[in-house]
ChimeraX commands (.cxc) that place a marker at each C-alpha (Angstrom):
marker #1 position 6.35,-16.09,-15.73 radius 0.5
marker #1 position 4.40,-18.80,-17.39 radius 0.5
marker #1 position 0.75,-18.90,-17.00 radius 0.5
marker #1 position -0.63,-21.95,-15.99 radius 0.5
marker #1 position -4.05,-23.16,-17.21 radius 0.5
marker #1 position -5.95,-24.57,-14.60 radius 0.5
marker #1 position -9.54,-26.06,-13.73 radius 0.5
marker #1 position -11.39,-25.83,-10.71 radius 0.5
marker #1 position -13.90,-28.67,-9.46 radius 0.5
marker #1 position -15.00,-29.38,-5.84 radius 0.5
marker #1 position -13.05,-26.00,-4.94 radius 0.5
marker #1 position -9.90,-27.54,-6.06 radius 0.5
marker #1 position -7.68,-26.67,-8.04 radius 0.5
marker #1 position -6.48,-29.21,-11.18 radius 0.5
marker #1 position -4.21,-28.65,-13.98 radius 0.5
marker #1 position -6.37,-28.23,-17.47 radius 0.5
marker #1 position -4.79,-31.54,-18.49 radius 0.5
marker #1 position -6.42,-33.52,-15.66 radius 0.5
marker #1 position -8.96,-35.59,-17.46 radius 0.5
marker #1 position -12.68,-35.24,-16.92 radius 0.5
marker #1 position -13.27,-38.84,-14.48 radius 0.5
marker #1 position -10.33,-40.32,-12.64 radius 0.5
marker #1 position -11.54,-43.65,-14.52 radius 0.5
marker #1 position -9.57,-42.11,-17.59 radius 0.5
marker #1 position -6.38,-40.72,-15.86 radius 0.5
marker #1 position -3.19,-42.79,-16.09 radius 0.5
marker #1 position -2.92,-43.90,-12.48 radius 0.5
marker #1 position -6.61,-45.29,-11.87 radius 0.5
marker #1 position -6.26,-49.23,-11.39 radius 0.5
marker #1 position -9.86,-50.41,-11.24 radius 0.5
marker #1 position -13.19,-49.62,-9.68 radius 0.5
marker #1 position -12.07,-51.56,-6.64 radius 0.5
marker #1 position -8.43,-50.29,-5.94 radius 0.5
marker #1 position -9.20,-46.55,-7.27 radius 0.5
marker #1 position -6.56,-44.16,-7.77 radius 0.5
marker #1 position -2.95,-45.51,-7.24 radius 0.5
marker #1 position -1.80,-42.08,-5.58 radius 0.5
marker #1 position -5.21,-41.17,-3.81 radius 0.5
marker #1 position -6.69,-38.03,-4.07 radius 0.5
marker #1 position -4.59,-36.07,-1.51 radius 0.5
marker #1 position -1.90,-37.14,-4.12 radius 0.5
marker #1 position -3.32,-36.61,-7.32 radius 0.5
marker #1 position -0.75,-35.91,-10.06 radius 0.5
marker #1 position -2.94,-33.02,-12.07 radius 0.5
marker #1 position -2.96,-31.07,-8.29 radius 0.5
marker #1 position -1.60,-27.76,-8.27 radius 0.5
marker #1 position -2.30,-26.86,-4.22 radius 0.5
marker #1 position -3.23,-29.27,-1.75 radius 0.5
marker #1 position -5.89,-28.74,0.38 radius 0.5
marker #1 position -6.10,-26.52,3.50 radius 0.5
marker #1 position -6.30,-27.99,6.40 radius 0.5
marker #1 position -7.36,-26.45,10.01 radius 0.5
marker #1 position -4.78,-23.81,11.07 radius 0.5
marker #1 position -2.33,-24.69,14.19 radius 0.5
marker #1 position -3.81,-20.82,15.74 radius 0.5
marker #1 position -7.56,-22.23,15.66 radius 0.5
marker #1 position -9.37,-21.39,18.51 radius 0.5
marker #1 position -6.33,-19.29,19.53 radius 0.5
marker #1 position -7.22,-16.01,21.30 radius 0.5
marker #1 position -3.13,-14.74,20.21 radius 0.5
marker #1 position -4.91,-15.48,16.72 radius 0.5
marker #1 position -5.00,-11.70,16.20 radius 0.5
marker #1 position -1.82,-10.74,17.18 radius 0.5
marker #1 position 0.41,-10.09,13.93 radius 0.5
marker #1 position 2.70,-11.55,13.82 radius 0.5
marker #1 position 1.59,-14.90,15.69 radius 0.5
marker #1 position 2.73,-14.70,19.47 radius 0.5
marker #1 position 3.44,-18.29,18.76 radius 0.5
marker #1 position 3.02,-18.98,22.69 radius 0.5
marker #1 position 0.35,-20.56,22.42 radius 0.5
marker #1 position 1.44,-23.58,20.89 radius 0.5
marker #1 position 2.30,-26.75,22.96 radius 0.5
marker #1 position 5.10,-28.78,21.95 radius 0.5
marker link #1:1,2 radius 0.2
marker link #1:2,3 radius 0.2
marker link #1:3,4 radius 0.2
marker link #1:4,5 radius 0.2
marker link #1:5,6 radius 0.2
marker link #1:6,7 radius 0.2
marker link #1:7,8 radius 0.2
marker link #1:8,9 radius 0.2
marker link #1:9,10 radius 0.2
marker link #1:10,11 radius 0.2
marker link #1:11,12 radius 0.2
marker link #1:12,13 radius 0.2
marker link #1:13,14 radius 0.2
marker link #1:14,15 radius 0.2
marker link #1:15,16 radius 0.2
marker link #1:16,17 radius 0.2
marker link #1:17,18 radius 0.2
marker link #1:18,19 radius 0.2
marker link #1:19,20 radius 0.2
marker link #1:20,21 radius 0.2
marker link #1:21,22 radius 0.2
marker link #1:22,23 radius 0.2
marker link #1:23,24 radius 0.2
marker link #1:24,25 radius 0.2
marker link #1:25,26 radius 0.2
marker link #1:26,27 radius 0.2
marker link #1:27,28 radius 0.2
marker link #1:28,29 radius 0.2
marker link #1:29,30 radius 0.2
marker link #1:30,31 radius 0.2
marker link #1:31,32 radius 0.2
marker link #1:32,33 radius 0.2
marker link #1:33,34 radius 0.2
marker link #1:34,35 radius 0.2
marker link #1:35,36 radius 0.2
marker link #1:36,37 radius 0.2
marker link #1:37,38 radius 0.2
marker link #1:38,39 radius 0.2
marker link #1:39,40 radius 0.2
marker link #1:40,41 radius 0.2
marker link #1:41,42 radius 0.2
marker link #1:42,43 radius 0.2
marker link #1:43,44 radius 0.2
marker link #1:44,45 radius 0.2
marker link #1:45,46 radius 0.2
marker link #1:46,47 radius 0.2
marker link #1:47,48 radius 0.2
marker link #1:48,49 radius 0.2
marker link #1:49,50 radius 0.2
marker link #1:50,51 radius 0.2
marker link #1:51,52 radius 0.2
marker link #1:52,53 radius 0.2
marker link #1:53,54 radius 0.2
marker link #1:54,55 radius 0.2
marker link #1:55,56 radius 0.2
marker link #1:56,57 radius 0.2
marker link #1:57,58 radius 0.2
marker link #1:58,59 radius 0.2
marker link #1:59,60 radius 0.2
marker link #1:60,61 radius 0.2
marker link #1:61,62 radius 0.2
marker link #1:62,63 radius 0.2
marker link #1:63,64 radius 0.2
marker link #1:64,65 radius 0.2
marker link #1:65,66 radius 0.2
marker link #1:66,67 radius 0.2
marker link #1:67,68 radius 0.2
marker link #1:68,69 radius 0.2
marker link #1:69,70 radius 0.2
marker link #1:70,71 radius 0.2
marker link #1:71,72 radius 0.2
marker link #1:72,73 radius 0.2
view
């Protein structure tokens, strides 16, 4: 399996080729626009973000595996 070399700012992780400032990455337009792709969609991101989980607040939370009937459709 290849090893991937990655770097870690903000808690996120970035391939080691992302550059330093988004100013100096292929897809930044101008200081007005920004980033063409945004930075949910950066190119150089290896995982997105987690967002909030849909068993939140769930009191089946604990159940393994997820009762699942708690979720409204």
């Amino acid at each position: 399996m290849k090893k991937v070399l990655t770097v870690t700012m903000d808690g996120i992780r970035y391939h080691a080729s992302r550059p330093a400032d988004c100013r100096h990455c292929f897809f930044w337009k101008n200081r007005k626009k920004g980033c063409v792709l945004g930075k949910e969609n950066c190119y150089y991101l290896i995982e997105p973000p987690k967002g909030p989980s849909k068993c939140e607040g769930c009191p089946y939370k604990r159940a393994k595996p997820c009762t699942v009937s708690c979720w409204t459709a």
